[in-house]
C-alpha positions in Angstrom: -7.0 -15.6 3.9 -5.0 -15.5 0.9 -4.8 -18.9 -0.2 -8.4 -18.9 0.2 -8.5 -15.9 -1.7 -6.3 -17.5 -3.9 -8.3 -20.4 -4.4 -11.6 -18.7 -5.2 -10.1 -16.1 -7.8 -8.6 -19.5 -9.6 -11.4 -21.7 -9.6 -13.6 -18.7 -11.3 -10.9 -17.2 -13.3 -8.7 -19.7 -14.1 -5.3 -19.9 -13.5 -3.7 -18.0 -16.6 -6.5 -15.6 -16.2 -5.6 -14.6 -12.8 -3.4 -11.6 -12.2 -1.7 -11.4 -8.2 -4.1 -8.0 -8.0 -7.0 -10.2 -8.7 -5.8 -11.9 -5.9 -5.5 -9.1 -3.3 -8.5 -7.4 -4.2 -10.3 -10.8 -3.0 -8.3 -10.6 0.1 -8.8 -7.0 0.5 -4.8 -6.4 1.1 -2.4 -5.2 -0.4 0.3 -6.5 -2.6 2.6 -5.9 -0.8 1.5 -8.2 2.1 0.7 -10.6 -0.4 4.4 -10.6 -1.2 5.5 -10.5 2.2 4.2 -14.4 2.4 4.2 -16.1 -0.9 6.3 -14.8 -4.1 4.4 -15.2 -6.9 1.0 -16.4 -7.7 3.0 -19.7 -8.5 4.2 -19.8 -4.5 0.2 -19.9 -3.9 -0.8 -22.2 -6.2 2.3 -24.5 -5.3 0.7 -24.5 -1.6 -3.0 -25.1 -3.0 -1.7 -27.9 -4.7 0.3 -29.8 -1.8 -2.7 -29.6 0.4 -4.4 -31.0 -2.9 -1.9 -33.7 -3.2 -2.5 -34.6 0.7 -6.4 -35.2 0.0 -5.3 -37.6 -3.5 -2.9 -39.4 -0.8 -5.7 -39.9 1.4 -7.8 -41.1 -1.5 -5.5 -42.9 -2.8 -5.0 -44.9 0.6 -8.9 -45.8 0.8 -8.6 -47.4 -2.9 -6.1 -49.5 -1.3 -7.4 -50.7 1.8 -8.4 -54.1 2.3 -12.3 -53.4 2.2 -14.9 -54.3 -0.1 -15.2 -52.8 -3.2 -18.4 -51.1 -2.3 -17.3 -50.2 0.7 -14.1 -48.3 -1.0 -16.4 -46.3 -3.1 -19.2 -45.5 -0.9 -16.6 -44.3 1.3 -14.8 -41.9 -1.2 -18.4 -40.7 -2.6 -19.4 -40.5 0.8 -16.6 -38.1 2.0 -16.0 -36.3 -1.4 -19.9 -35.1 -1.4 -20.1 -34.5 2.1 -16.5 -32.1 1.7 -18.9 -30.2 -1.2 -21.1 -28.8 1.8 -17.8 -26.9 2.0 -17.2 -24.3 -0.9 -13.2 -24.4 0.1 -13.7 -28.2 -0.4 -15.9 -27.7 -3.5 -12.9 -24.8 -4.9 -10.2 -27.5 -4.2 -11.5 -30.2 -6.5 -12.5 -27.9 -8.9 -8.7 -26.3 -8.8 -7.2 -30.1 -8.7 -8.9 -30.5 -12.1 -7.5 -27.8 -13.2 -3.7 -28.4 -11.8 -4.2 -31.9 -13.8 -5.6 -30.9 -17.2 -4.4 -27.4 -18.0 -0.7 -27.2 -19.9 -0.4 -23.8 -18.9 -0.4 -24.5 -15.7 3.5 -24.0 -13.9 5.3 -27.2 -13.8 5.9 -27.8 -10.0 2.0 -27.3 -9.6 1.7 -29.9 -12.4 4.3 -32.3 -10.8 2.0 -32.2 -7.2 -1.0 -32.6 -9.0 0.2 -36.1 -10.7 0.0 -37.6 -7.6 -3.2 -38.1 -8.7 -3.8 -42.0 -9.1 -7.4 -42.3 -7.8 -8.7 -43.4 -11.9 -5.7 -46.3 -12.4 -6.1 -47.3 -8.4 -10.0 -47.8 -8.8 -9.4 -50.5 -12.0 -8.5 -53.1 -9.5 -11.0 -52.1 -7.2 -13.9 -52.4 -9.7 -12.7 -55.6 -11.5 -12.6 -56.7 -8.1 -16.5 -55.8 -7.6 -17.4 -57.0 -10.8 -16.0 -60.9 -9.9 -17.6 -60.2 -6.8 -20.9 -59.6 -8.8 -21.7 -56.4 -7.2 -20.2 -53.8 -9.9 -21.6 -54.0 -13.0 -20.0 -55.6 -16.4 -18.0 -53.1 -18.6 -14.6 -51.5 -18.9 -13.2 -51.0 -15.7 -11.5 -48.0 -16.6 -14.5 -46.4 -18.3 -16.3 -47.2 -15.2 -13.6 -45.5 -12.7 -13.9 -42.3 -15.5 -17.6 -42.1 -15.2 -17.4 -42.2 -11.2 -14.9 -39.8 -11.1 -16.2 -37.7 -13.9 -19.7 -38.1 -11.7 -17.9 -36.6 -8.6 -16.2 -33.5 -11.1 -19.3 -32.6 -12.6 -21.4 -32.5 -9.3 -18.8 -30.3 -8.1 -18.6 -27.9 -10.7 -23.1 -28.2 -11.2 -22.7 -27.0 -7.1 -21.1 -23.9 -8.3 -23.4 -23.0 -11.2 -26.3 -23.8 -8.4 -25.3 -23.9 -5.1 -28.9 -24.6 -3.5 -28.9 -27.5 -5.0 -29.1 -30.3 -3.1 -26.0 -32.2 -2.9 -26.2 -36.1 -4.1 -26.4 -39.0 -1.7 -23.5 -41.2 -2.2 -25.9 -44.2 -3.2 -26.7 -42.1 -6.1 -23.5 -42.1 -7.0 -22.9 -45.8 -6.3 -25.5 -46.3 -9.3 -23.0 -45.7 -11.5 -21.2 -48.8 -10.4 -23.8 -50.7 -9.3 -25.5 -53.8 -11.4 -28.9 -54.0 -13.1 -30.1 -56.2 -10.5 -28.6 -54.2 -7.7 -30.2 -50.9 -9.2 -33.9 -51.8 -9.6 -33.9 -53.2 -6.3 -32.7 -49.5 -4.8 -35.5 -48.1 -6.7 -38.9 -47.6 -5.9 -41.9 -50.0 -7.5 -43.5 -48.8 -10.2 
């Protein structure tokens, strides 16, 4: 309840914005019970972030599995957009974008949030898929940005308009996918 609570007042206020009253309010307790299990806002976010860190390390494990590159990123599109059914799931990706770009944010949360590797472990991936013929030519590391970036901004365009529909991982795939690949995925015009 709190770390949920937690979660959602961070996502929509941002950490530095949020005040530990914020917090409680959203929980509907009081402070003092929030104090009785974490000591600081920090102690929450900490927490957020190792259960954050977990889902990178489980990421991070499908870029390096000895599947096909398509197969690695359908996967990971697959299970990141069907987690965004989920507005804990949605909060957490939001908040792990947050952990990894803001300065202000404390420095253990920071450290956690490094873990991060999913743009550098996808270069090999896609160079992989492009001498396979099956990604499409161009910087690799651009490419792994755009996918990733693809998977952010769906999450955060699910907040703004959450009865939108949520992305099929083959639309996402797109972004990777060759001209040739592409046109025959699309309808004939």
């Amino acid at each position: 309840m709190l770390l949920r609570a937690g979660l959602d007042v961070f996502v929509h206020k941002g950490y530095a914005g949020t005040k530990i009253r914020d917090i409680t309010e959203a929980a509907k307790v009081s402070p003092g019970l929030l104090f009785h299990y974490f000591a600081s806002k920090e102690a929450i976010l900490e927490e957020l972030a190792e259960a954050i860190g977990q889902e990178l390390d489980a990421i991070a494990a499908v870029l390096q599995s000895n599947t096909t590159p398509q197969e690695i990123f359908t996967t990971i599109a697959t299970k990141v957009l069907e987690s965004f059914s989920d507005t804990h799931s949605k909060y957490m990706f939001l908040l792990a974008n947050q952990i990894l770009t803001m300065d202000t944010l404390p420095s253990v949360a920071k450290m956690i949030g490094e873990r991060s590797r999913s743009v550098e472990l996808s270069i090999p991936v896609i160079e992989a898929g492009q001498q396979n013929g099956v990604f499409r030519s161009g910087d690799p590391l651009s490419l792994s940005v755009v996918f990733w970036g693809a998977l952010q901004g769906i999450a955060e365009m699910l907040i703004w308009k959450p009865d939108a529909a949520i992305p099929s991982a083959a639309t996402v795939m797109g972004i990777l996918a060759t001209d040739t690949q592409l046109s025959n995925t699309l309808p004939n015009s």
